[in-house]
C-alpha positions in Angstrom: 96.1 135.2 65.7 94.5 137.3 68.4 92.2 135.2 71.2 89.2 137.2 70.1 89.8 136.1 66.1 90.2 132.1 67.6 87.4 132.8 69.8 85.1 133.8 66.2 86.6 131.2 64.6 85.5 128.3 67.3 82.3 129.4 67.4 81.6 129.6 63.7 83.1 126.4 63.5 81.0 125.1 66.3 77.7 126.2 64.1 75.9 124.1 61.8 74.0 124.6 58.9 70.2 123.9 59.5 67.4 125.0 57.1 63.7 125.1 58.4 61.3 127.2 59.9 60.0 126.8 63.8 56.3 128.2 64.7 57.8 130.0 68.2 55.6 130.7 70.9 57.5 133.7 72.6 57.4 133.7 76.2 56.0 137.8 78.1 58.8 139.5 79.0 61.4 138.6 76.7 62.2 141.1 73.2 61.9 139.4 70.1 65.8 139.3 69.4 66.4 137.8 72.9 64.2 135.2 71.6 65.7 134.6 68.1 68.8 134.6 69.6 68.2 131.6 72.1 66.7 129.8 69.4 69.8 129.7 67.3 72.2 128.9 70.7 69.9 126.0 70.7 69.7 125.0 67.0 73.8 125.8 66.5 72.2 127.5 63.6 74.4 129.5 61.2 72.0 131.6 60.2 68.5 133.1 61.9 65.9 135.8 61.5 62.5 136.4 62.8 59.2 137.8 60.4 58.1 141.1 62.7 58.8 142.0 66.4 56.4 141.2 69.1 57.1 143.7 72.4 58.1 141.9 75.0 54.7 142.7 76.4 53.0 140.3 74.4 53.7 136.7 73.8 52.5 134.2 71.2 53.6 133.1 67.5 57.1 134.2 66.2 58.5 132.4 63.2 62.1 132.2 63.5 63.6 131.0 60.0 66.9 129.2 60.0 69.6 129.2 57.3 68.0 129.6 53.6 64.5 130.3 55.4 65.8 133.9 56.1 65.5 134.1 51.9 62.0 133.3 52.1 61.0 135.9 56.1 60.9 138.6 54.3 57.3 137.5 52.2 56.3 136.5 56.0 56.7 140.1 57.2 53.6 141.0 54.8 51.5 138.6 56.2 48.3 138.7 57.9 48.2 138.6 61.7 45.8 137.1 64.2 45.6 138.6 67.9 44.4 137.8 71.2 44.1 141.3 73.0 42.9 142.4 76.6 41.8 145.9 76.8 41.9 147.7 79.8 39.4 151.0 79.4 40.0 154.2 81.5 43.3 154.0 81.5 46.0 155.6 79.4 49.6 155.0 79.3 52.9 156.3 77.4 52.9 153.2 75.4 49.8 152.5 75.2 50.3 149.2 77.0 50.8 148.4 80.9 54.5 148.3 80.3 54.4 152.2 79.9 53.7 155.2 82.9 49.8 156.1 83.7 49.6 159.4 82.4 45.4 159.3 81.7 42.3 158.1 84.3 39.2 158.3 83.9 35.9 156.2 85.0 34.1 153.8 82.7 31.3 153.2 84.2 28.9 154.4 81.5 30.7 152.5 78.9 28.2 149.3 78.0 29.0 146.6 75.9 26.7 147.9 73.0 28.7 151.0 72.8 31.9 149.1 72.9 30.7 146.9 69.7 29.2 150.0 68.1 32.9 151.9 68.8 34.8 148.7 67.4 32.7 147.9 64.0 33.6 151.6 62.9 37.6 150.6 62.6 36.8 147.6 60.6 38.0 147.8 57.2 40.8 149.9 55.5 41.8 152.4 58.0 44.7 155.0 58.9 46.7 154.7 61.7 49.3 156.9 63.1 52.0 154.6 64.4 53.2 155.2 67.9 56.0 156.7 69.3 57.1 153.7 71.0 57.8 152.0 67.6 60.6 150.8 65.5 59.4 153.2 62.9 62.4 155.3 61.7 62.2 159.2 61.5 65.5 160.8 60.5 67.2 157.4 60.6 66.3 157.1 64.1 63.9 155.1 65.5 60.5 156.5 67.2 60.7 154.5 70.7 64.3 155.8 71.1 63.0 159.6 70.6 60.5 158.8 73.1 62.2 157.4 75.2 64.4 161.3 75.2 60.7 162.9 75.7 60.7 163.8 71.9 57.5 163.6 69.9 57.5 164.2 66.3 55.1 164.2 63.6 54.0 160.8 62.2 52.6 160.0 59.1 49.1 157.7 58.9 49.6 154.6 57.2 46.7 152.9 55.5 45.9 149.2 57.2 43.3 146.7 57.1 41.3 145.4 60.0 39.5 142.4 58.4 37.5 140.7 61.7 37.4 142.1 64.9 35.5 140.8 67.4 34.4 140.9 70.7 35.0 137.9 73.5 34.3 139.1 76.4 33.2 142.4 78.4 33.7 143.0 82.7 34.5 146.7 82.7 36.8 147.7 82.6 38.3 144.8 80.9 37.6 143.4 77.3 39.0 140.6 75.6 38.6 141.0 71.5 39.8 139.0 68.7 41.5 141.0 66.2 42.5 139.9 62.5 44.5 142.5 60.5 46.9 143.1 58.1 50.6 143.6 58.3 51.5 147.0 59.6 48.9 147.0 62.7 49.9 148.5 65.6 47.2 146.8 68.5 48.5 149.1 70.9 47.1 151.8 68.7 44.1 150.5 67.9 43.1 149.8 71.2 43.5 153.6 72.7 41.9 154.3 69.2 39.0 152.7 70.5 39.4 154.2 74.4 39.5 157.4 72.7 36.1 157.0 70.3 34.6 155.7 73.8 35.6 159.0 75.7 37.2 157.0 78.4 40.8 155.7 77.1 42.2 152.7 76.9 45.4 150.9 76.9 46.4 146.8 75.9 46.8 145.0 78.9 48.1 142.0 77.3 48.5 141.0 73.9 49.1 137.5 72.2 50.0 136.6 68.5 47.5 133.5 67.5 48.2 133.9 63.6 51.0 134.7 61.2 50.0 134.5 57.5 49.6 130.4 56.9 50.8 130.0 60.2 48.2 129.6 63.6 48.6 129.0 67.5 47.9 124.8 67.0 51.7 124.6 66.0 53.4 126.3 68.1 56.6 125.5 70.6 57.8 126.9 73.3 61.6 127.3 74.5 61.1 125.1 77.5 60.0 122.5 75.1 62.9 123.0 72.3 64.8 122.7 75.4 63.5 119.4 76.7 63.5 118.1 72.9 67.5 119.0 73.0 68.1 117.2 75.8 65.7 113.8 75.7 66.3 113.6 71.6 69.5 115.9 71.0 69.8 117.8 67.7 67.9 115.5 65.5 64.5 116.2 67.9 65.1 119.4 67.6 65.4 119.1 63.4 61.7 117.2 63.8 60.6 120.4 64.7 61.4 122.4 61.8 58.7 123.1 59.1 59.5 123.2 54.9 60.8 127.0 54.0 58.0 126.9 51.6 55.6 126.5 54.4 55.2 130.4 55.1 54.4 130.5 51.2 51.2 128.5 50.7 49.5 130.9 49.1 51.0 131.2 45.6 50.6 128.6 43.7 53.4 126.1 42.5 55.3 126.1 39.2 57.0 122.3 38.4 60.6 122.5 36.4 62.3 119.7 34.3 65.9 119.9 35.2 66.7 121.6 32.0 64.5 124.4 32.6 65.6 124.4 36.6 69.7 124.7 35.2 68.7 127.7 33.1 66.5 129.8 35.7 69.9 129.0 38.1 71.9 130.7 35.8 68.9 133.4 36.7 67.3 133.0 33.5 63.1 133.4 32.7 61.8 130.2 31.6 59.0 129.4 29.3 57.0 126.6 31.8 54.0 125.0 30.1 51.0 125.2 32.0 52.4 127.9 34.5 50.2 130.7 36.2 49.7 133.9 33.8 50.4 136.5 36.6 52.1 137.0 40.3 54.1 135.1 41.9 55.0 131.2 42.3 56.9 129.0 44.4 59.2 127.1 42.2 60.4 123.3 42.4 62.6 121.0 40.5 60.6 117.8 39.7 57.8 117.0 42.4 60.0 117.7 45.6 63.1 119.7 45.4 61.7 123.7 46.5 64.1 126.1 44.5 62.9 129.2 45.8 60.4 132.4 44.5 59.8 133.5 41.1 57.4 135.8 39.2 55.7 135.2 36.1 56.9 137.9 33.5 54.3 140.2 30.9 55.4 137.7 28.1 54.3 134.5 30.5 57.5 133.2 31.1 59.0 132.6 34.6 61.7 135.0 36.2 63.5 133.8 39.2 63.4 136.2 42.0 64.8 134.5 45.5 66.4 131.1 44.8 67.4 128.8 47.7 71.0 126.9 48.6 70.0 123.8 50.2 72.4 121.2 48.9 
């Protein structure tokens, strides 16, 4: 056996099998993957995945899902967001945050903060958006940022989003603080030279922080000097403590309660007939009062189909 295939083997063995989802408040300056990753050093997790990027601009809530969690990220990812954003107006930049080159000046002196409220109640509701360049939307198969990144610009198409509250904190030209709510698919950095651009002067996200993923808000949140100190003061079991349900991210569907008969069939990836059960959309399923099994859907004919079923034993 070769010393890279021992190597594999040692650390796989060194892994451990940990289920549970951890609220993440990612640090500026690090990529989301960086992030993930140090997580699961710290956990000796098997398994991990994250539920949408934040650049490493921006800081704030990342939910990292461990082991069977990852089953259940992929509902997160079409959550609702919550954002703390600082404009600064005038300016314009190749990513449209201060991470990117100044390309764009111009003065902002007659921009007041009626204007500004007037500009940012017209992008409230079901909007288009054009996502950037610098994104990890694909074109050809290859990302956007790394065409940028080559000088290449190519056609994008709009997307439809939703911006359901957005509102404004605080105004010292040429920096504003606004609250944004919006649904999955929002690109902030967009949004805000949107805005720069309906106020004639530009604009570009000085910082950015995530306050709100789907059930998920700021008040829970950990940091990775914390996990850290939890690690060492409390060792792995403090660092378990941590970890919320995997139906957690899932709280808004409502639940569907199996006999064990019923939860033996839909194993075996059968529909069930539940008494009592939703007539439409989808359910988080459990076995008895306790045990969560995973996703299912309720069928035309009423009965329960399995669609993403958990292995936690």
């Amino acid at each position: 056996m070769t010393q890279q295939k021992m190597s594999k083997r040692h650390h796989k063995k060194n892994q451990r099998r940990v289920n549970g989802i951890l609220l993440l408040d990612k640090p500026t300056g690090l990529t989301s993957n960086a992030a993930l990753q140090k997580v699961k050093q710290l956990y000796r997790a098997r398994k991990a995945g994250h539920t949408g990027s934040l650049d490493p601009l921006a800081s704030g809530l990342l939910p990292v899902c461990l082991g069977e969690a990852t089953k259940v990220s992929a509902y997160l990812l079409d959550a609702d967001k919550h954002y703390w954003v600082s404009c600064k107006l005038g300016e314009r930049t190749t990513t449209a945050d201060a991470e990117g080159e100044l390309i764009e000046s111009r003065p902002v002196t007659g921009v007041t903060e009626k204007q500004l409220r007037r500009v940012m109640g017209g992008f409230i509701g079901d909007i288009e958006q054009i996502p950037p360049m610098y994104s990890a939307v694909k074109h050809k198969g290859q990302r956007l940022y790394k065409l940028a990144r080559q000088g290449i610009e190519v056609e994008r198409e709009p997307r439809q989003i939703t911006i359901y509250k957005m509102e404004l904190l605080g105004f010292e030209s040429p920096l504003a603080e606004i609250d944004v709510r919006c649904s999955k698919g929002t690109y902030v950095r967009t949004l805000v030279e949107d805005i720069g651009a309906q106020l004639g002067c530009g604009a570009h996200v000085a910082d950015l922080r995530r306050l709100g993923v789907g059930p998920y808000d700021a008040s829970g949140m950990v940091s990775l000097e914390t996990l850290e100190q939890q690690l060492a003061e409390g060792g792995e079991a403090a660092l378990d403590a941590l970890l919320l349900p995997l139906e957690s991210g899932l709280s808004q569907w409502p639940d569907v309660r199996l006999t064990g008969d019923a939860a033996f069939y839909l194993r075996q990836g059968q529909p069930v007939l539940v008494p009592h059960a939703p007539t439409a959309g989808w359910v988080r399923l459990y076995e008895g009062e306790t045990q969560f099994l995973g996703v299912g859907e309720i069928l035309d004919d009423g009965r329960v189909a399995p669609r993403r079923l958990l292995n936690t034993s």
